[in-house]
N, C-alpha and C positions, 0 to 999 in steps of 0.2 A: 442427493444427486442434483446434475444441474440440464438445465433444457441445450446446453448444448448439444451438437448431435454428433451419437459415437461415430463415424467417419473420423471426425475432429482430433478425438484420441489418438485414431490410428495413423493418421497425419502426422501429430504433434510425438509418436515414439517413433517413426519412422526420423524424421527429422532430427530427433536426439541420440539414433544410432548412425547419422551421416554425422552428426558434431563429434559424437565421443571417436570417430577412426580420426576424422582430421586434429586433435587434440590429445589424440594417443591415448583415451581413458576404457580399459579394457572391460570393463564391471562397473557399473552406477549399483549403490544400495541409497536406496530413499525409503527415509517413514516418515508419520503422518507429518505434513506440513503443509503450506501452498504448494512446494513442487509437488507432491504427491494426488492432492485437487485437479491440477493442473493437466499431469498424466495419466486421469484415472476418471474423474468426473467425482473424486467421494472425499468428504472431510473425515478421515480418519481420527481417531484420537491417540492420544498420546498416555501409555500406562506401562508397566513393569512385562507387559506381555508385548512380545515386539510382533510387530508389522512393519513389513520390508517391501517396496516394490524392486526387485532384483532386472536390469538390466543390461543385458550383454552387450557389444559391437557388432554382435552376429546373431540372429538366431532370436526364439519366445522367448520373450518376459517373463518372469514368474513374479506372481504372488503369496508371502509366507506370510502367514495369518493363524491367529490363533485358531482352535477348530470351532469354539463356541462363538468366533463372530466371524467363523468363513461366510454363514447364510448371508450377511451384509452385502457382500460383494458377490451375489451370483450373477450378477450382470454381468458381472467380466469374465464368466466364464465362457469360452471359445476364444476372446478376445489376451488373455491370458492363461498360462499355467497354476491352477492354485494349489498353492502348495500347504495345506493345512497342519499345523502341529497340536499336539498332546500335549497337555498338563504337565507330564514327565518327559515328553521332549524338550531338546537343545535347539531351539531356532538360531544359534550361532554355528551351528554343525551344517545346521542346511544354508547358509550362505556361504560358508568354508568350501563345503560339497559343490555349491554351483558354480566357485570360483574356480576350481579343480580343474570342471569341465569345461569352463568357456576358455582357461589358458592365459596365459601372461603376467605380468605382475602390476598390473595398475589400476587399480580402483580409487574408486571416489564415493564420499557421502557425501549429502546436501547435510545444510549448517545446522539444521534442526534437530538431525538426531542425535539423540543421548549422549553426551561421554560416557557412560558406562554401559553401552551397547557399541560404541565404538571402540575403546579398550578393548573388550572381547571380541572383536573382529581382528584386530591388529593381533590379540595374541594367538590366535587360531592360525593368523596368516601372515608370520613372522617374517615370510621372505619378501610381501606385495607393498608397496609405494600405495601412502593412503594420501589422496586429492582433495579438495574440493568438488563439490557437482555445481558448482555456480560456474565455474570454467565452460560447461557444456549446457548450464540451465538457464542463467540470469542472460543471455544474447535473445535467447530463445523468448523467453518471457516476457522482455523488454518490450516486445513488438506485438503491440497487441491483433489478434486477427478479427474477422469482420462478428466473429458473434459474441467476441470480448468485447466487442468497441460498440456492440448493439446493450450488451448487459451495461456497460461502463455509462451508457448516455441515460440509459435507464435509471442508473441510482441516483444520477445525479439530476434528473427531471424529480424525481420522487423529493429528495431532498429540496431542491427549490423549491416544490410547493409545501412542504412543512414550513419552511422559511419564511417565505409571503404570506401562510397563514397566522404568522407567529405576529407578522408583521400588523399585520392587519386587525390582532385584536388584544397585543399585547400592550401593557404601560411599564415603562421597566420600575420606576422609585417607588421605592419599598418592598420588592420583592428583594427576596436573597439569591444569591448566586446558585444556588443549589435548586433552588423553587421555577430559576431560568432554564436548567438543564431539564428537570424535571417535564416543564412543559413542552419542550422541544423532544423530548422520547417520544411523551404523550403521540404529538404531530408527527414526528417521523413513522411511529405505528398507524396512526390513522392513514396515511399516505404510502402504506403498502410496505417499510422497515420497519422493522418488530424489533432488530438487534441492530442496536445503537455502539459503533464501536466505542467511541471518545465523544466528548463533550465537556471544552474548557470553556467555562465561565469566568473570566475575571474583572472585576469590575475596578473603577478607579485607578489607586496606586497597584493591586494585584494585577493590573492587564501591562504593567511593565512586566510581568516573569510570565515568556513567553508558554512554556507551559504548566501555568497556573494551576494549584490542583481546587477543583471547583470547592467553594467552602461555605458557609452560612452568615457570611459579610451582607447588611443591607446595602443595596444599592441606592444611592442615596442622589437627588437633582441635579443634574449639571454632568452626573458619572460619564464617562466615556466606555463601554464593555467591552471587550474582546471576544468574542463568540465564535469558536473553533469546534466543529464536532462533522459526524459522518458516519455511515451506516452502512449496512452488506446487503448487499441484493443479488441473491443467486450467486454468492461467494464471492462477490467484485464489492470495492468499494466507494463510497462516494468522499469529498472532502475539500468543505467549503468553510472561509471565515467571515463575519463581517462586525465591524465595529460600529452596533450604532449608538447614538449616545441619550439618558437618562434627562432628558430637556436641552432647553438651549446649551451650546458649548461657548467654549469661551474660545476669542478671535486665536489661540497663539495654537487650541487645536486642529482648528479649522484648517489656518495654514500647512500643519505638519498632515492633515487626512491628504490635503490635497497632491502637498508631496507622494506622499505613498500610491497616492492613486495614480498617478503620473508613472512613478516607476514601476507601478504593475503594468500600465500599456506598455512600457516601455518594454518590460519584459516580455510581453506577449507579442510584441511587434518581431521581437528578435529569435521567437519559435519558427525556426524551417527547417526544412531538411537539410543537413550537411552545415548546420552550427554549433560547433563544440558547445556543448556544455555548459562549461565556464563562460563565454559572451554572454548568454542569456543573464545569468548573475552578474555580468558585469554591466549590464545594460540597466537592470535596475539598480543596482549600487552605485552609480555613475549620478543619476539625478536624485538619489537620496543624501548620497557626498557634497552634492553640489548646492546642497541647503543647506546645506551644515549641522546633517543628521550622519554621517557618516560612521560615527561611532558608536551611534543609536541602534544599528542594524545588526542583531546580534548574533544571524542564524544566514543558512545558503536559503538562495531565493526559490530552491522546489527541489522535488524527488519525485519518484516515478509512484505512479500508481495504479492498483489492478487486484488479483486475489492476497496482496497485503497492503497494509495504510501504507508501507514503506519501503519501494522496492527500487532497482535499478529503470531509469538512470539518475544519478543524483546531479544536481546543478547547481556547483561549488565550485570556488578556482580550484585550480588545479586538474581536473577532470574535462579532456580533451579532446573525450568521448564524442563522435558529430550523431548529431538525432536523426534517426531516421521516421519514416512516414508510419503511422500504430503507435509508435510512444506515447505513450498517455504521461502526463506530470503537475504537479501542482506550481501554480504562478503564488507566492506568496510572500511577497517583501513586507516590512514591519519596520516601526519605529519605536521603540522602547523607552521613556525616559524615568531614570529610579525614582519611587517616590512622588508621583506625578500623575501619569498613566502610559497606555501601550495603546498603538493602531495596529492592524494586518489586517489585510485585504487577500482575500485567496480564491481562486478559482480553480477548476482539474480541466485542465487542456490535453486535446490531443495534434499529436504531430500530422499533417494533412500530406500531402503530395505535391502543394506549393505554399503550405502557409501551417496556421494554426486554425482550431476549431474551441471555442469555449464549450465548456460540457454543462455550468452552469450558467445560467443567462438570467438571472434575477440583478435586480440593481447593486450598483458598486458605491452607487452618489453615499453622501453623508446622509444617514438616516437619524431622523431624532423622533424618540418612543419615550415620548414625558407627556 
């Protein structure tokens, strides 16, 4: 469960049966995933026994749950319908059954659940138009509200101070890449995250592959690291990079940190309200191009973040999508060169009311840990 307070829930379903009338989607079926967190306050798991939160356009929610882990959710009882099934029940018959009654033919699931929970929905319900729930979920989610954006500062204060401490008493040469993640767990748990989502370590030539899988490569004088990881707090996520390097660098790095560093402002300058998307990325790929890194750059410059490391909005050409004020996103342009090494600089920003908000606030400068 999370300390948000249930009011919140019933907020956030009220608001997702005003989405699904204007978007024509007659029946949402959601199981465990973020949306399900999201609408519910509970991390569900995911096994051969389904759990469904079933919602209408009209009318209670129900909950279909196995009966040996309906106890889980008694919180949501008055809050929801629970609808508990038996061993030798069809939990596909009880969503058949509730689609009967709510009427129409349009339903949606969120992307998380099963294909082989959703085949047996489609086949139960041969005549219904099966959706997306990101049509009526991902707008909603996008926007973080005030106790997301209080969790969301939270992980990410927690995290910066793992970071500073790592800072403060680490030496990178001679440790291994694995021995760097290792310690940074260590810190994130001391620091109040126990569950460390990711944690890329690449050191040297590995920090050109931007997600490096952390490995047992010595780190070795002069290295440049890449240092990407992040952690869950109270079901939000934190997700910060920073490259510092293994003793003195050499001048042709220096130049390219500073690059990156430049079009990380650059990008953060370009977070407001009512800026597609795509500017933000074009703001930092503008001053990486104009170094004559442009081909270096191998990824979009952020994505949204919140109860997944990876969620809507993403900030990539093409995507014309304008930010609104709650968006929370990652700032993280990169330079790549093969054989060589990798920079990236990353902070989780939020969308403010006239501007941007850094979530993490630990130093961005070139750090050297030799």
């Amino acid at each position: 469960m999370t300390s948000i307070d249930t009011a919140i829930f019933e907020q956030r379903l009220t608001r997702v049966q005003e989405r699904m009338a204007a978007v024509g989607i007659d029946l949402l079926v959601i199981g465990p995933s973020a949306d399900f967190r999201y609408l519910t306050g509970h991390a569900a798991h995911t096994s051969e026994r389904l759990t469904a939160l079933l919602i209408p356009q009209h009318g209670e929610s129900r909950l279909v749950v196995p009966r040996l882990e309906a106890p889980l959710y008694a919180d949501l009882d008055g809050r929801l319908a629970i609808d508990a099934w038996d061993e030798t029940d069809d939990p596909i018959a009880r969503i058949a059954a509730t689609a009967s009654v709510v009427g129409g033919a349009t339903l949606a699931v969120n992307d998380d659940l099963w294909s082989g929970f959703l085949l047996r929905i489609q086949a139960a319900l041969p005549g219904h138009v099966t959706r997306s729930a990101s049509v009526v979920l991902a707008p909603l989610r996008a926007v973080k509200d005030a106790a997301e954006l209080t969790l969301l500062r939270e992980a990410s204060r927690r995290t910066d101070a793992a970071w500073e401490e790592f800072c403060f008493t680490t030496r990178l040469p001679g440790m291994t890449e694995r021995g760097v993640a290792d310690r940074l767990r260590a810190l994130m748990a001391a620091h109040g995250i126990p569950e460390v989502a990711f944690c890329i370590v690449g050191s040297g030539p590995n920090g050109a592959s931007p997600h490096h899988l952390t490995g047992n490569r010595v780190i070795e004088r002069g290295d440049p690291v890449v240092i990407d990881f992040g952690g869950v707090y109270e079901g939000y996520y934190s997700d910060i990079t920073r490259t510092p390097v293994a003793g003195e660098p050499e001048p042709a790095f220096v130049g390219a940190y500073e690059t990156v560093l430049r079009a990380q402002q650059a990008a953060f300058e370009a977070i407001r309200p009512g800026t597609p998307c795509q500017e933000v990325d074009r703001a930092a790929r503008r001053v990486i191009t104009a170094a004559g890194f442009g081909d270096a750059f191998l990824h979009r410059v952020g994505h949204g973040l919140g109860l997944t490391e990876h969620e809507s909005p993403y900030l990539v050409e093409g995507n014309t999508e304008p930010l609104r004020p709650g968006m929370v996103v990652s700032d993280e342009p990169g330079i790549y060169l093969a054989g060589c090494w990798g920079i990236r600089i990353e902070d989780s920003v939020a969308v403010t009311a006239d501007g941007a908000e850094r979530l993490n606030t630990v130093s961005r400068d070139l750090t050297v840990l030799g």
